[in-house]
Backbone bond lengths (Angstrom), bond angles and torsions (degrees), N, CA, C in turn:
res aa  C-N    CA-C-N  psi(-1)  N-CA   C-N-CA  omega(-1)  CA-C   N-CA-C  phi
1 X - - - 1.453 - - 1.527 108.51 -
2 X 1.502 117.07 144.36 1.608 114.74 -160.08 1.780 95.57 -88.19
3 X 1.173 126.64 149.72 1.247 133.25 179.35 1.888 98.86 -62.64
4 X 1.303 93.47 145.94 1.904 94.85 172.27 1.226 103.20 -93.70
5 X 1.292 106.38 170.89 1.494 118.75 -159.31 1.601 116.47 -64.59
6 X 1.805 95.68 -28.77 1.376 115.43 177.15 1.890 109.51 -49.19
7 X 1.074 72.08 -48.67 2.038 83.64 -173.79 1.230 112.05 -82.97
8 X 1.160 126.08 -23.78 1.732 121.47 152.10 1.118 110.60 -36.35
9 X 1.233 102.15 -94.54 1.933 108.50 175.01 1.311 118.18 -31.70
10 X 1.215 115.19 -37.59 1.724 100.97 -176.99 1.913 95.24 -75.70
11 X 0.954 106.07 -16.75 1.705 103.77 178.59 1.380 116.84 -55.25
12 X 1.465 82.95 -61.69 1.486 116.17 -178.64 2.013 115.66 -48.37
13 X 1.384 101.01 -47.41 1.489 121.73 167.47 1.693 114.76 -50.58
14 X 1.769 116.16 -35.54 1.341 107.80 -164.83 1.901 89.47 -113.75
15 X 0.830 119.22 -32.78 1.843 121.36 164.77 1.602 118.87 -22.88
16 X 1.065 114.58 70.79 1.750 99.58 169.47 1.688 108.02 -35.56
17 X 1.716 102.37 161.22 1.159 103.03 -173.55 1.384 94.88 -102.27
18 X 1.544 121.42 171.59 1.596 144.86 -176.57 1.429 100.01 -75.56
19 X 1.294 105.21 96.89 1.686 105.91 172.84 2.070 103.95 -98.02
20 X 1.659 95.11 135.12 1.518 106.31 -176.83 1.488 103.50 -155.14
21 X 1.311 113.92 147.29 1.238 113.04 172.81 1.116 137.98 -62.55
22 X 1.490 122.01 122.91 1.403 142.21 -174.03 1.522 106.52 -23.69
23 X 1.427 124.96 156.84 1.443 136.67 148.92 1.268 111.53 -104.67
24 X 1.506 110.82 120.72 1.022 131.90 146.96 1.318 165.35 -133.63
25 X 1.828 107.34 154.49 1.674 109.51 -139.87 1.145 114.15 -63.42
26 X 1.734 128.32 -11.30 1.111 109.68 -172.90 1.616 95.10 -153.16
27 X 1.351 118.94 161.62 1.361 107.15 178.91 1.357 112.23 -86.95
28 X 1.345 134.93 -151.92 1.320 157.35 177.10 1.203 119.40 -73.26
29 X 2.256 97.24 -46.94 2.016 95.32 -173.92 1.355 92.08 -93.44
30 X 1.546 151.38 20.20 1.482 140.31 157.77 1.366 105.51 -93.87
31 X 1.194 131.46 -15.32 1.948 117.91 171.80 1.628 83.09 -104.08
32 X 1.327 168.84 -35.72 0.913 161.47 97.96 1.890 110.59 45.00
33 X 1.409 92.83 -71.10 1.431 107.13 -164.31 1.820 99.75 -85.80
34 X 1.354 104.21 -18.81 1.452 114.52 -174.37 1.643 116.25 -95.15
35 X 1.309 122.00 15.54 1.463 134.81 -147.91 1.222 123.29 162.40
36 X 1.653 101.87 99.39 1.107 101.40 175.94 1.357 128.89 -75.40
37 X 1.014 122.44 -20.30 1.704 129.04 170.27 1.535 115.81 -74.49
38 X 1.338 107.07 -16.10 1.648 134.16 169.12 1.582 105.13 -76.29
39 X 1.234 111.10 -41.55 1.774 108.94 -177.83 1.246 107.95 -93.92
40 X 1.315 137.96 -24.20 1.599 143.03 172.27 1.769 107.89 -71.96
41 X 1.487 116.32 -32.12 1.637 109.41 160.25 1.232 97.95 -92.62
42 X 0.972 157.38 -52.40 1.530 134.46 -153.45 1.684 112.20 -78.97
43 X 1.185 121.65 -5.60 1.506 126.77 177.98 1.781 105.00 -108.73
44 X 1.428 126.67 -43.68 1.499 106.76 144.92 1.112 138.47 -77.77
45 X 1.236 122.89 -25.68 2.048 95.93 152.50 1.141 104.30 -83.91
46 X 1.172 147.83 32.82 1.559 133.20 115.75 1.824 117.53 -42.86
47 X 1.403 96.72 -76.14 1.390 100.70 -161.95 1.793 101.35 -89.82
48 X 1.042 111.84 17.61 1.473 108.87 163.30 1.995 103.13 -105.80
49 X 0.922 106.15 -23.89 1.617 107.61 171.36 1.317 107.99 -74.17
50 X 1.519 119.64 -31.05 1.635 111.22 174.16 1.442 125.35 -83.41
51 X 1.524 104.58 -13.46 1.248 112.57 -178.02 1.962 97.54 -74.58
52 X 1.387 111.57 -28.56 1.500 120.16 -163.84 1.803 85.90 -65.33
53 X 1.620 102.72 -73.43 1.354 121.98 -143.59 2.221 96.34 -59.02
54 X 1.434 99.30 -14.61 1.982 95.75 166.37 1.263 104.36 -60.77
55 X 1.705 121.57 -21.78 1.670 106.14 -159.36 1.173 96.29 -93.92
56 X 1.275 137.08 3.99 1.709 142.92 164.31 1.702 94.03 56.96
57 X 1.125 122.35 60.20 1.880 110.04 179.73 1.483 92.87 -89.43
58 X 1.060 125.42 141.25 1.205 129.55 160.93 1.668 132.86 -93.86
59 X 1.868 89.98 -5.58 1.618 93.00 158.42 1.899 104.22 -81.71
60 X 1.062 118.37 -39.60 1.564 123.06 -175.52 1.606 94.44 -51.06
61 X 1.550 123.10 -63.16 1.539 105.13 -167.01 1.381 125.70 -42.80
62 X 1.964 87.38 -50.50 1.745 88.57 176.86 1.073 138.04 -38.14
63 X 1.850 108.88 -50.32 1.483 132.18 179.31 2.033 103.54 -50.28
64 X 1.638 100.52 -52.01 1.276 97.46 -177.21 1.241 136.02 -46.58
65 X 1.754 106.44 -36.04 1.059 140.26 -148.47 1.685 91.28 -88.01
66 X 1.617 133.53 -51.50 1.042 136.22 159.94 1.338 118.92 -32.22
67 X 1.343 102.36 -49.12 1.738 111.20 -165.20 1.026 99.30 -53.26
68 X 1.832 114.93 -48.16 1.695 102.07 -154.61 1.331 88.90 -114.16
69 X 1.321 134.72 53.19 1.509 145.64 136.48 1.694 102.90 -87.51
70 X 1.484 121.98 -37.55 1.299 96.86 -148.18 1.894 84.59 -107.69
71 X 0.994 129.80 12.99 1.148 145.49 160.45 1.661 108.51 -73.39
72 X 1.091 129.56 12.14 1.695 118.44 -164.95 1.639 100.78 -119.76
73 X 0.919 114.89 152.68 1.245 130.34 179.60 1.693 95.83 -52.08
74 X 1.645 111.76 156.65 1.500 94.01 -174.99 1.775 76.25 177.28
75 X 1.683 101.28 -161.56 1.369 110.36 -178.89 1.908 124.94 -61.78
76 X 2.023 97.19 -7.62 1.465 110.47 161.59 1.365 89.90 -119.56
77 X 1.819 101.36 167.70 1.520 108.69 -164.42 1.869 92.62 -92.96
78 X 1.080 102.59 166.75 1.725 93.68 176.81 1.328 100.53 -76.43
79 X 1.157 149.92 -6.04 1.480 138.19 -162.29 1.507 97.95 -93.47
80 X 1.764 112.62 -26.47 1.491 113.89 159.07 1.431 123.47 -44.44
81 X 1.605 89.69 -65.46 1.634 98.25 -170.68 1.321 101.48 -72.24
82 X 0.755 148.41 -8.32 2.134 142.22 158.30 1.223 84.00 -57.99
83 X 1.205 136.98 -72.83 1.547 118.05 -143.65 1.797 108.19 -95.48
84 X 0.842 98.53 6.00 1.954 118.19 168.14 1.300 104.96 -78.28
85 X 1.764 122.24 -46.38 1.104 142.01 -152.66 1.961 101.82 -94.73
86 X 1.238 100.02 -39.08 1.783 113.57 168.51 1.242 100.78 -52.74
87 X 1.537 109.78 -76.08 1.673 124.25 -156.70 2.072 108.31 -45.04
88 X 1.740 95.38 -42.94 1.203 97.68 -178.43 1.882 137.73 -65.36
89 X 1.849 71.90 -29.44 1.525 98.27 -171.94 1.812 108.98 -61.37
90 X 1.481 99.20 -51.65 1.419 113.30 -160.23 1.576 88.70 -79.58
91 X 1.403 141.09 -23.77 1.748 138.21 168.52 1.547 98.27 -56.65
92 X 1.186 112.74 -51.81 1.705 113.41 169.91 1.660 112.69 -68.64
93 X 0.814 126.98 18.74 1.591 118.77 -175.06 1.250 127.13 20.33
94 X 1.988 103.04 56.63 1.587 103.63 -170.45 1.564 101.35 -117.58
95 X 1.607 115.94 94.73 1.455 112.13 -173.74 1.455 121.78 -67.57
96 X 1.316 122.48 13.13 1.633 128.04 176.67 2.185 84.50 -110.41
97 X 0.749 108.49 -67.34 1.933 96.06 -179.54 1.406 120.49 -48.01
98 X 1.510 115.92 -10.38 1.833 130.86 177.58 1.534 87.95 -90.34
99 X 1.232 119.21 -61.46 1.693 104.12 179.25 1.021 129.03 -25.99
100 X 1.603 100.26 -79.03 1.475 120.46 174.86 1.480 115.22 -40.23
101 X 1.493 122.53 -62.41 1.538 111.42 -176.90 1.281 103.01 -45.63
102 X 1.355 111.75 -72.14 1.663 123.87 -167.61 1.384 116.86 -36.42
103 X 1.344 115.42 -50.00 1.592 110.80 154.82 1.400 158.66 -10.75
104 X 1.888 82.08 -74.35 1.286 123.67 161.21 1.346 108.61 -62.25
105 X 1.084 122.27 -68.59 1.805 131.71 -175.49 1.917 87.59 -28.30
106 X 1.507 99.96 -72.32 1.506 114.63 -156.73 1.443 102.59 -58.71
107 X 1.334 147.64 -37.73 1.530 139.93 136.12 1.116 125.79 -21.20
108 X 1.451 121.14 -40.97 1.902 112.18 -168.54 1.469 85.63 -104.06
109 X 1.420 146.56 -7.69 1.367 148.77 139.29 1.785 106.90 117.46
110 X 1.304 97.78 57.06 1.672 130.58 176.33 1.656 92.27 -58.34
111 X 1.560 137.91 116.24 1.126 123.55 -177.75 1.802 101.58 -85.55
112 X 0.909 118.60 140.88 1.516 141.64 -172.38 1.928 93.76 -32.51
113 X 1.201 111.42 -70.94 1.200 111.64 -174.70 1.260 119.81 -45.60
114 X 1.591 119.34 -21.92 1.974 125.53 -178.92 1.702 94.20 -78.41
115 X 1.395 125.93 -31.78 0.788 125.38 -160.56 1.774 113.41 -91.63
116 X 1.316 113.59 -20.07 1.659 125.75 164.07 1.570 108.33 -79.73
117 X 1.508 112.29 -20.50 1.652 111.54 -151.87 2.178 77.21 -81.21
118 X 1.242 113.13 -55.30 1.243 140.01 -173.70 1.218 108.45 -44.75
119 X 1.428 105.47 -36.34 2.037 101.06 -174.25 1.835 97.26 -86.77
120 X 1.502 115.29 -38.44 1.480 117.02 159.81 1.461 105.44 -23.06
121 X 1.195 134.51 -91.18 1.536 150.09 -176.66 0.963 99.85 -22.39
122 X 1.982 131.74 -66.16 1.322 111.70 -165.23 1.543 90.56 -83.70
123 X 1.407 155.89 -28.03 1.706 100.91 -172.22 1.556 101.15 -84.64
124 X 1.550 133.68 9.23 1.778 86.30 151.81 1.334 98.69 -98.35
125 X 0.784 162.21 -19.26 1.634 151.72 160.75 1.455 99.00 -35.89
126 X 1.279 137.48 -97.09 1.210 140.87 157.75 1.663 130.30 -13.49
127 X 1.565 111.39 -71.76 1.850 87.44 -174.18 1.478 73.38 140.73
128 X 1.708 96.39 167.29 1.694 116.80 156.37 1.158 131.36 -53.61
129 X 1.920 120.53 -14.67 0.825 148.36 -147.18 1.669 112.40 -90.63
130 X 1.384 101.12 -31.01 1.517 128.45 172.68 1.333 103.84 -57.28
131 X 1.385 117.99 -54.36 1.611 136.03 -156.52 1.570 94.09 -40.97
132 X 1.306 132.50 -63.84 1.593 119.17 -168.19 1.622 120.03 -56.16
133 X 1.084 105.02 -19.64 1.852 128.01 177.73 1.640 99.91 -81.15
134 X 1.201 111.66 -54.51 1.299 111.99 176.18 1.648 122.50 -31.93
135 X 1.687 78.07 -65.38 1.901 91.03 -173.91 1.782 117.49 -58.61
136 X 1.745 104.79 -26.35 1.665 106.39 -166.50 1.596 71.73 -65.19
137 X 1.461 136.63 -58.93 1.013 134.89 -149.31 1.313 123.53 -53.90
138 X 1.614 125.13 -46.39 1.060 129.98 159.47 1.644 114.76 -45.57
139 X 1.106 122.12 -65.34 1.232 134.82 172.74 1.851 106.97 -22.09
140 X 1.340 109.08 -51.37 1.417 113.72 -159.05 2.025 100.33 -73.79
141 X 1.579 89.66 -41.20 1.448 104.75 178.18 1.448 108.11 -69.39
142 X 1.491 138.30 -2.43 1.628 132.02 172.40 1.620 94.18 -80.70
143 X 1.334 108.91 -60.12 1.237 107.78 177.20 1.358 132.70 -61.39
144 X 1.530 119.21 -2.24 1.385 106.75 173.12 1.867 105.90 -99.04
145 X 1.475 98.52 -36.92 1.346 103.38 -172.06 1.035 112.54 -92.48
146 X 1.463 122.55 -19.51 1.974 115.87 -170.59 1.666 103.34 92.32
C-alpha cells in the first residue's frame, strides 16, 4: 500500500537533506584577477593556511573539516549559508571572515544586491560598530561587481 501524503511529509520532516558540494560560477584566479583586495586575501590565507596545516594539529583539521561540511549545499542552499556566514562574520567584526563569505557568495553568483541587503542585517544585528567592516566590505564588493 503506497504511503499517504500525510506520511510523506512526516518522512520528509525526519529525512536529512542531500548535502554535496556547491557549484561554482567562477573560480578563485577569476575574482583573483578581478580584485585586487580579492587577490591580497586569497593568496595570504593561502600561505597562512600552509603555515597552519605544517603544524599537522589534528584538532585544527577537524575544526576545518566541519567548516567546509557545513558550507555544502544541504537542506539550505550554500549561497544561504555564504550570506549567513557574511551577516555573522561582519556582527563579529572579522574583516578576513567578510572576505571569505563575500567571495564565496560572489563565486556561487550571490547578486551584489543579496549581498548589501545581507550586510543591512548585520549592522542592525550588530550596532554602529559594524559600519567600519561595512565600508572594507563595500569596497571589496565595487571591485567584484563594478
Amino acid at each position: 500500500m503506497p504511503p499517504t501524503t500525510e506520511q510523506s511529509a512526516a518522512e520528509r520532516l525526519e529525512r536529512p537533506a542531500e548535502r554535496k558540494e556547491p557549484t561554482f560560477l567562477f573560480t578563485e584566479k577569476y575574482v583573483a584577477d578581478k580584485s585586487e583586495l580579492a587577490r591580497r586575501f586569497i593568496e595570504t590565507r593561502a600561505e597562512l593556511n600552509a603555515n597552519v596545516d605544517k603544524a599537522n594539529n589534528f584538532l585544527v583539521k577537524r575544526f576545518y573539516n566541519i567548516d567546509h561540511n557545513t558550507y555544502l549545499e544541504g537542506a539550505l542552499s550554500a549561497k544561504t549559508k555564504e550570506l549567513m556566514g557574511l551577516v555573522a562574520s561582519a556582527c563579529l567584526r572579522c574583516d578576513d571572515c567578510i572576505f571569505y563569505h563575500a567571495i564565496q557568495a560572489y563565486r556561487l553568483g550571490v547578486p551584489r544586491v543579496e549581498q548589501e541587503e545581507s550586510l543591512n542585517v548585520a549592522m542592525v544585528v550588530g550596532g554602529s560598530i559594524v559600519i567600519p567592516h561595512l565600508r572594507r566590505a563595500y569596497e571589496l564588493l565595487e571591485e567584484l561587481y563594478g
